[in-house]
PLY file of the C-alpha trace (Angstrom):
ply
format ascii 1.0
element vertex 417
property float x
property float y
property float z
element edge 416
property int vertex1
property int vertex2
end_header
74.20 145.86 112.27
71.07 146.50 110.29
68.95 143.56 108.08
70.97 145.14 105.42
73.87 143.04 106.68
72.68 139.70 105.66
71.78 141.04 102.42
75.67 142.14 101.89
76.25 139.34 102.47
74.48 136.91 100.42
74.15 138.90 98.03
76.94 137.15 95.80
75.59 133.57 96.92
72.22 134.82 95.55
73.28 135.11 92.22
74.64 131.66 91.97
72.36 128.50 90.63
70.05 126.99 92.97
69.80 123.01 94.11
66.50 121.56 95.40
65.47 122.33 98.69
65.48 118.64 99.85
69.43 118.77 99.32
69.01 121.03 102.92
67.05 120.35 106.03
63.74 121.76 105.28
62.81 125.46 106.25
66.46 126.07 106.48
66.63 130.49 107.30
69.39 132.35 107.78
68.26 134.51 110.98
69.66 137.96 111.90
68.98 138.93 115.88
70.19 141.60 117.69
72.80 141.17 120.05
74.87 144.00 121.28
77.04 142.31 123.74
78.27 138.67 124.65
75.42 138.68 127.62
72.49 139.00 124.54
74.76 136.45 122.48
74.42 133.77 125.13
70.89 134.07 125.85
70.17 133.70 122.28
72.71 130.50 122.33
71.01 129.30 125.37
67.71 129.00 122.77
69.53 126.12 121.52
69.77 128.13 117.96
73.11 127.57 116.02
74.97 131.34 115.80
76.87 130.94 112.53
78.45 134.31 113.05
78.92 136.91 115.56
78.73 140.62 114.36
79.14 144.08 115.46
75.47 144.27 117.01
73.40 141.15 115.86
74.51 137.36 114.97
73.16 135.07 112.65
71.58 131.99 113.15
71.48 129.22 111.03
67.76 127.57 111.89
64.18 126.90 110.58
60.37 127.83 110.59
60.25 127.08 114.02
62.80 128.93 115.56
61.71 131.97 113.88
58.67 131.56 115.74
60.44 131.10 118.51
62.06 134.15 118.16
58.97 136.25 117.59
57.09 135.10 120.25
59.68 136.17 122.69
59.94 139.36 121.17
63.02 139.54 119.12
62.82 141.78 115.44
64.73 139.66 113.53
65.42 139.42 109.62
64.97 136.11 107.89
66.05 135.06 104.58
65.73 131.30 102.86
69.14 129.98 103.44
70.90 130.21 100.02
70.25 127.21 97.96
73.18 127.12 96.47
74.44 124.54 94.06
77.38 124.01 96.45
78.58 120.96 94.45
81.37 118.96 96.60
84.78 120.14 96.33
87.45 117.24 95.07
90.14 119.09 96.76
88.95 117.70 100.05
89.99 114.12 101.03
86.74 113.81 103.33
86.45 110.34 105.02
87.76 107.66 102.33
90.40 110.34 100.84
91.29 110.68 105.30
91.79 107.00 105.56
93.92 106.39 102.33
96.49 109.58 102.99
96.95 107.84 106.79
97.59 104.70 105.33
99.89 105.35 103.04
101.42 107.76 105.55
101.70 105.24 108.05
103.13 102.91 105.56
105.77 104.99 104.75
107.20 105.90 108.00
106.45 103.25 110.39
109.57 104.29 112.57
107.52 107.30 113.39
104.09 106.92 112.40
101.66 104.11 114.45
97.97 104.26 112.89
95.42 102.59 114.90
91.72 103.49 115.76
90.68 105.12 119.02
87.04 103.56 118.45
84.10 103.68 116.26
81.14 106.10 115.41
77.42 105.60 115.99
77.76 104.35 112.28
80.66 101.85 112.99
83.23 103.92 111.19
87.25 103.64 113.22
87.93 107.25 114.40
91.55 106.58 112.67
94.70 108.40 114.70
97.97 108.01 114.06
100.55 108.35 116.81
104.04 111.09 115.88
106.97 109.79 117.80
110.34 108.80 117.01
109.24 105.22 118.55
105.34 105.33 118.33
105.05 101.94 119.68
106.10 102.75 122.84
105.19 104.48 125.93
107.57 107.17 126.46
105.25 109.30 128.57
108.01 109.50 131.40
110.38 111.49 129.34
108.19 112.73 126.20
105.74 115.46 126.53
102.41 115.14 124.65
99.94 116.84 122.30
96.73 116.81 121.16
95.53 117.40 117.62
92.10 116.87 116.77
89.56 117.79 113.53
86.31 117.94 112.66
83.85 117.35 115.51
81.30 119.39 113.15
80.90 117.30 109.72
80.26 120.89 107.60
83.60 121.81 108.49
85.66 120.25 106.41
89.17 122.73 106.46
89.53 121.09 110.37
90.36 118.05 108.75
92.97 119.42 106.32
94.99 121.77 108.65
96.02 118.52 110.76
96.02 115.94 107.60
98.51 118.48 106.08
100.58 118.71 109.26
101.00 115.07 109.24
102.00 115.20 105.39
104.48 117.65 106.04
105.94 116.11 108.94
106.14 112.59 107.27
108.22 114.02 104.38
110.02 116.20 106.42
111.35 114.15 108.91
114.22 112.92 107.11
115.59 116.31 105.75
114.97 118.71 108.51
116.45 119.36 112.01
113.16 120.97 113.30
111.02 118.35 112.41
113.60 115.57 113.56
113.99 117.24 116.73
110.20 117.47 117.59
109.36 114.06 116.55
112.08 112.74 118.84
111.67 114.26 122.25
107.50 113.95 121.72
104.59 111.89 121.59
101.97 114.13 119.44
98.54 111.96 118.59
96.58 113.61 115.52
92.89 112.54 114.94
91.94 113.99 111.75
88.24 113.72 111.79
86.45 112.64 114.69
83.05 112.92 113.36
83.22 110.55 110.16
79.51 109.91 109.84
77.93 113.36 109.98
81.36 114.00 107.39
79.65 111.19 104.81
75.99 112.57 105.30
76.83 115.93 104.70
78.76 115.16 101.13
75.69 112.83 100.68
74.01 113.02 96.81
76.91 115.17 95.36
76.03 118.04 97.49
76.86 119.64 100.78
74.07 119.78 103.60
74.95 122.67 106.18
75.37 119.05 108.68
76.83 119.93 112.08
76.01 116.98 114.36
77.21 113.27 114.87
74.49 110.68 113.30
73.01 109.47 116.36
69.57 107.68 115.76
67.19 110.12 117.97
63.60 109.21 118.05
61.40 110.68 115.73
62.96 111.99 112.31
66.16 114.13 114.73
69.25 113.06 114.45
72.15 113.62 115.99
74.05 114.96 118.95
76.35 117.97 118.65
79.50 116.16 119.95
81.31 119.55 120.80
77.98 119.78 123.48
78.92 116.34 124.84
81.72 116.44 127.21
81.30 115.60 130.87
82.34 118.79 132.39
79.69 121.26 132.94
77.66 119.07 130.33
73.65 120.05 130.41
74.43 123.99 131.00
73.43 126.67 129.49
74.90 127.31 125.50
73.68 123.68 124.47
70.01 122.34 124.51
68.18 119.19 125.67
66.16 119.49 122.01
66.77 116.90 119.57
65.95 119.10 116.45
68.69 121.62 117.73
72.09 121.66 115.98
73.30 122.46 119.50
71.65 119.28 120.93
74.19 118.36 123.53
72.44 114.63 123.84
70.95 112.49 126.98
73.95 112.31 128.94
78.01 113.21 128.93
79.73 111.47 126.58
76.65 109.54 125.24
77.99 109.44 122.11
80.98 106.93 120.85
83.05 109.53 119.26
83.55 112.10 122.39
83.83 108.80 124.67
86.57 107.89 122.63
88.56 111.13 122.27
88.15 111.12 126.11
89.57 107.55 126.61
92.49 108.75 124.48
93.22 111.81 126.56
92.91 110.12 129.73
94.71 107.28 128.93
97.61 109.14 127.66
98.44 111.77 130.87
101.64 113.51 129.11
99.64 115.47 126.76
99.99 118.65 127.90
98.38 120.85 125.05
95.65 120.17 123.06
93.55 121.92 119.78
90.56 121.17 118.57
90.31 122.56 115.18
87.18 123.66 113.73
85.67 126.58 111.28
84.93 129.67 110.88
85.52 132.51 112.38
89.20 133.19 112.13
89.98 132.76 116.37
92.13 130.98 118.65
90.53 130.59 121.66
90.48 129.56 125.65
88.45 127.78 128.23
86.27 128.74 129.84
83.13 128.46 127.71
80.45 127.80 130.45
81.60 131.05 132.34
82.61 134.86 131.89
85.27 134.43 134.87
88.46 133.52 133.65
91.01 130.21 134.60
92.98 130.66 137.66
96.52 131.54 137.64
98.81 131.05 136.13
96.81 128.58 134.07
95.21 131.75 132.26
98.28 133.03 131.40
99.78 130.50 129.85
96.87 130.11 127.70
96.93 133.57 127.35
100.38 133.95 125.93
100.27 130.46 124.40
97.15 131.60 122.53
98.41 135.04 121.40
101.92 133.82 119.93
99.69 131.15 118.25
97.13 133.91 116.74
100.25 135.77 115.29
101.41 133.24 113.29
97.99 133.47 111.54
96.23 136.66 111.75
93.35 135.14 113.71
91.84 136.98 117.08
93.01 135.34 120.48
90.27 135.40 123.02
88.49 133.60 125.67
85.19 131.53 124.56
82.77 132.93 126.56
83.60 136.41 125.23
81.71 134.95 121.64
78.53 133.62 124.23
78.83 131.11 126.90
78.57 127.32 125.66
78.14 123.84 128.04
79.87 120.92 127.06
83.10 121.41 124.82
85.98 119.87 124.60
88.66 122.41 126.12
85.75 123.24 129.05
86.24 119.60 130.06
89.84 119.26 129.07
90.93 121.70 131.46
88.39 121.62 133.62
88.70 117.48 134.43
91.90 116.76 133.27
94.23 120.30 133.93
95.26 120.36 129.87
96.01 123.28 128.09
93.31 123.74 124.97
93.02 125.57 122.36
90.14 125.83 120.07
91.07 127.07 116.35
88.41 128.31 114.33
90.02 128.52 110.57
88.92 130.66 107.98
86.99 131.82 106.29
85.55 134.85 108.65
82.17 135.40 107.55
79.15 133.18 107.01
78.46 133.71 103.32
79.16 131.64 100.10
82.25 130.81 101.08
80.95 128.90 104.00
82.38 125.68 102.41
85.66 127.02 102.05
87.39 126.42 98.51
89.45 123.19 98.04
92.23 126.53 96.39
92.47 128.08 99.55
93.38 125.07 101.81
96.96 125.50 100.83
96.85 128.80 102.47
95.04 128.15 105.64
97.31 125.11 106.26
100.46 127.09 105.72
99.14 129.73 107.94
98.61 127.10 111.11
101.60 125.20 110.84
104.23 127.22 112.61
101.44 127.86 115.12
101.37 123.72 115.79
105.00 123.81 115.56
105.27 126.78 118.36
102.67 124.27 120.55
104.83 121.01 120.28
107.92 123.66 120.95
105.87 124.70 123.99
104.49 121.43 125.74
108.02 121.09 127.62
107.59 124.07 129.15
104.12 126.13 128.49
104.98 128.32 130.70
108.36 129.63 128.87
108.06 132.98 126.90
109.32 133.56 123.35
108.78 133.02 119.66
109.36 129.59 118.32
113.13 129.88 117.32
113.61 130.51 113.58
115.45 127.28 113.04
112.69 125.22 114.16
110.18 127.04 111.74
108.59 125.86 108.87
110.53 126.12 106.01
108.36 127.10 103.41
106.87 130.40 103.13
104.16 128.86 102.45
102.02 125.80 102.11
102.22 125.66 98.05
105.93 126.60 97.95
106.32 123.49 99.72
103.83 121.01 97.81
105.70 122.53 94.69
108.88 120.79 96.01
111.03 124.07 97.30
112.22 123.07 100.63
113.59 119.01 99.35
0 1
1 2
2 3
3 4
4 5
5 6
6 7
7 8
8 9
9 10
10 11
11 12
12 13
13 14
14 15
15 16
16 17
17 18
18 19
19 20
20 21
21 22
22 23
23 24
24 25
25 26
26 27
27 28
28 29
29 30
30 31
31 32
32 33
33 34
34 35
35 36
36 37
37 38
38 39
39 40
40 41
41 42
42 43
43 44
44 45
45 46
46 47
47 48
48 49
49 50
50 51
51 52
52 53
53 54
54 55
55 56
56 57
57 58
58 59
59 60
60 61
61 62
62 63
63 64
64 65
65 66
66 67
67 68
68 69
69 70
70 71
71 72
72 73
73 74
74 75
75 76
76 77
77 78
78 79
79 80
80 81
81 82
82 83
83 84
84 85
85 86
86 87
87 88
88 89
89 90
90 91
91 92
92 93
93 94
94 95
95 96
96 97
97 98
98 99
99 100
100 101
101 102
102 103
103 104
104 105
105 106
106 107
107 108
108 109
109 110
110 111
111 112
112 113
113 114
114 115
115 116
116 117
117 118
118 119
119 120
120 121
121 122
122 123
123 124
124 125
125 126
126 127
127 128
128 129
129 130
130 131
131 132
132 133
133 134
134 135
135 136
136 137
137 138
138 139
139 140
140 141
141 142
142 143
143 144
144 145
145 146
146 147
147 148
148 149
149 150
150 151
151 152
152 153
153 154
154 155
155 156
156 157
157 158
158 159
159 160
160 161
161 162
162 163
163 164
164 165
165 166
166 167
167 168
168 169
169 170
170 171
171 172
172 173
173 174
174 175
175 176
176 177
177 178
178 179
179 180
180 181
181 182
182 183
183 184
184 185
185 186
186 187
187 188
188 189
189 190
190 191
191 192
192 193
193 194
194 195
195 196
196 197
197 198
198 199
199 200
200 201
201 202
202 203
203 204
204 205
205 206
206 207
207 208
208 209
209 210
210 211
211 212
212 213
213 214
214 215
215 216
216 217
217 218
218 219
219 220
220 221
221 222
222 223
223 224
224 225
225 226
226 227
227 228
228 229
229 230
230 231
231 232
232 233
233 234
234 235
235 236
236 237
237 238
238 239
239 240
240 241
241 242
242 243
243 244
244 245
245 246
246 247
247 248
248 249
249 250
250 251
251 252
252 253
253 254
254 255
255 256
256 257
257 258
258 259
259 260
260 261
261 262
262 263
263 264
264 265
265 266
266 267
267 268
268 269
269 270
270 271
271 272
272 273
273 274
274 275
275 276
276 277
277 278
278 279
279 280
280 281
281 282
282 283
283 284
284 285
285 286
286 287
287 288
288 289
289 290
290 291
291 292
292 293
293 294
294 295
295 296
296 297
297 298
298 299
299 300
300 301
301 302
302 303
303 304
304 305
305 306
306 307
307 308
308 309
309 310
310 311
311 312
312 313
313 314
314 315
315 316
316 317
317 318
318 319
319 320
320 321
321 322
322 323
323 324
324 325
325 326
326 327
327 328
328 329
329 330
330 331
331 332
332 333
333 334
334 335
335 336
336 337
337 338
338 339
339 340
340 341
341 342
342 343
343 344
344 345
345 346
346 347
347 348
348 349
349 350
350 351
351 352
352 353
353 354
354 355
355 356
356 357
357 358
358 359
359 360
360 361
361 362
362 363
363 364
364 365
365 366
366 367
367 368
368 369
369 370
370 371
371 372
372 373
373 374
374 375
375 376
376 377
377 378
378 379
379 380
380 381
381 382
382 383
383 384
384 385
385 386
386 387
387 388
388 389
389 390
390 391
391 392
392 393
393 394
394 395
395 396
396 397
397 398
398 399
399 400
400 401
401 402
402 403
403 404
404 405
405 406
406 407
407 408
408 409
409 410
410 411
411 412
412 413
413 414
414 415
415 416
């Protein structure tokens, strides 16, 4: 992939009005390197640089004046273009963190037999890292006889489709519940705890002014004029490896110790605490993949754990077109949350990077196409909860326990009541 690559691919977003620059971090560059394989990949990740996108022979890095430097004193010919200062206006079609907290609470408010809000903690910031707990009794421990799940959004704040896919799953199966078998029957033999947005602060800076801000990281107070800690750097297994950096300025910065930071302490406490989840998925964006621990290695899980997350991963990837593969196939990274999930705790997890698939414009995915990218993951979380009894079972989720709508809008246009 030649400099002309970044090029194709702005070259729409160039042609869009600009915003001032102070509405990004200053310097901000969109970097092409080289990278033919995932061994060149990692070492450029283990430069602490943020790869926004992995292509054919090079990736792109989202970074500043000083990492091109970086980059040029170690050798690398690299391309660098002024990230596009777009006039990336927020999109209303998002519920970000207010929007979050009034769709659980009326949720919860309408089906308290089998919705239980309640907040697993709070952010650097003091914001409640809401959850709401999916079980025919949610007030009760039925971990003896109930398998467990996981659903989890937005540990990056820019990524703001991880909090719709499991927001809308929780719509769906909160007006649902009531009319059909599949969702009856999965609500009642499981305990499935969804945590839309676990990164509420960085989500409120980075709609900050009107604008978006390209903000990955929590809001930690770091000294000097850095903040924030990259809370998908932050778990305790493996944490301080290679694939996250010790810098405060990076967007990787994994921060100054395992679970530092009050939002990945607190998704911990909730896995821990609660030892019949058996699967869970972190959702985040872009990239269009479903993929598998590890992250800190190339080797893969033992067996049979790597075949279950094999197959579990694969059936998953069909419902939705995206690529199945393990993590450290993109680069190796330290830190995450299904490294440590498996790793510590013996969970299957799944991280689901949502569309779109390339780093462009479209970054900010349109508030139009959520529909879409919802509809496309929900049989996917349907197939998981299907799964938890038994991950290691083979098959398609059966057809009867499928979503009903073909798709996302057929069903917010009232087809399937």
């Amino acid at each position: 992939m030649r400099a002309a690559a970044i090029l194709t691919i702005l070259a729409a977003a160039l042609l869009l009005p600009v915003i001032p620059a102070q509405a990004f971090d200053d310097n901000a560059l969109l970097i092409e390197i080289p990278a033919m394989d995932k061994y060149e990949r990692s070492a450029i990740a283990d430069l602490g640089l943020d790869i926004v996108q992995v292509l054919d022979e090079s990736v792109l890095v989202l970074g500043r004046d000083y990492d091109l430097a970086l980059l040029q004193d170690l050798g690398y010919t690299v391309f660098a273009q002024p990230l596009p200062q777009l006039d990336v206006a927020v999109d209303p079609a998002y519920r970000y963190f207010d929007g979050m907290v009034a769709v659980l609470n009326t949720l919860a408010d309408a089906h308290p037999d089998v919705m239980l809000l309640s907040s697993i903690g709070q952010s650097w910031e003091s914001r409640e890292l809401w959850t709401i707990k999916l079980s025919d009794n949610p007030d009760q421990d039925e971990s003896a006889s109930e398998p467990g799940l996981s659903f989890v959004g937005q540990h990056h704040a820019r990524e703001h489709i991880s909090l719709e896919v499991p927001l809308g799953f929780l719509e769906y199966m909160g007006d649902t519940y009531d009319y059909l078998y599949s969702t009856t029957n999965l609500v009642q033999t499981h305990e499935i705890w969804v945590t839309p947005m676990l990164n509420p602060d960085g989500v409120v800076y980075d709609i900050s002014g009107g604008s978006y801000h390209y903000w990955r990281k929590n809001r930690r107070d770091n000294e000097g004029s850095y903040e924030g800690v990259d809370l998908n750097r932050n778990y305790g297994y493996m944490w301080g490896g290679s694939g996250s950096s010790g810098t405060m300025s990076s967007d990787t910065y994994r921060g100054p110790s395992a679970f530092s930071e009050p939002e990945s302490a607190a998704y911990r406490d909730l896995i821990v605490d609660n030892p019949s989840i058996e699967i869970i998925v972190s959702f985040h964006n872009f990239s269009k993949l479903v993929i598998w621990p590890w992250g800190y290695t190339y080797s893969a899980m033992p067996e049979p754990d790597h075949t279950n997350h094999v197959t579990l991963g694969t059936q998953y990837a069909s419902y939705t077109g995206y690529t199945p593969q393990q993590s450290s196939d993109l680069y190796i990274t330290s830190g995450d949350t299904c490294d440590w999930a498996y790793g510590d705790q013996g969970r299957i997890c799944f991280t689901v990077e949502l569309d779109p698939v390339q780093f462009g414009g479209d970054f900010y995915l349109p508030g139009s196409q959520i529909p879409e990218v919802q509809a496309k993951n929900l049989n996917g979380m349907l197939y998981l909860i299907w799964q938890s009894d038994d991950p290691g079972k083979s098959g398609d989720l059966p057809y009867g326990m499928q979503g009903v709508a073909r798709s996302w809008s057929e069903y917010n246009a009232g087809m399937i009541r």
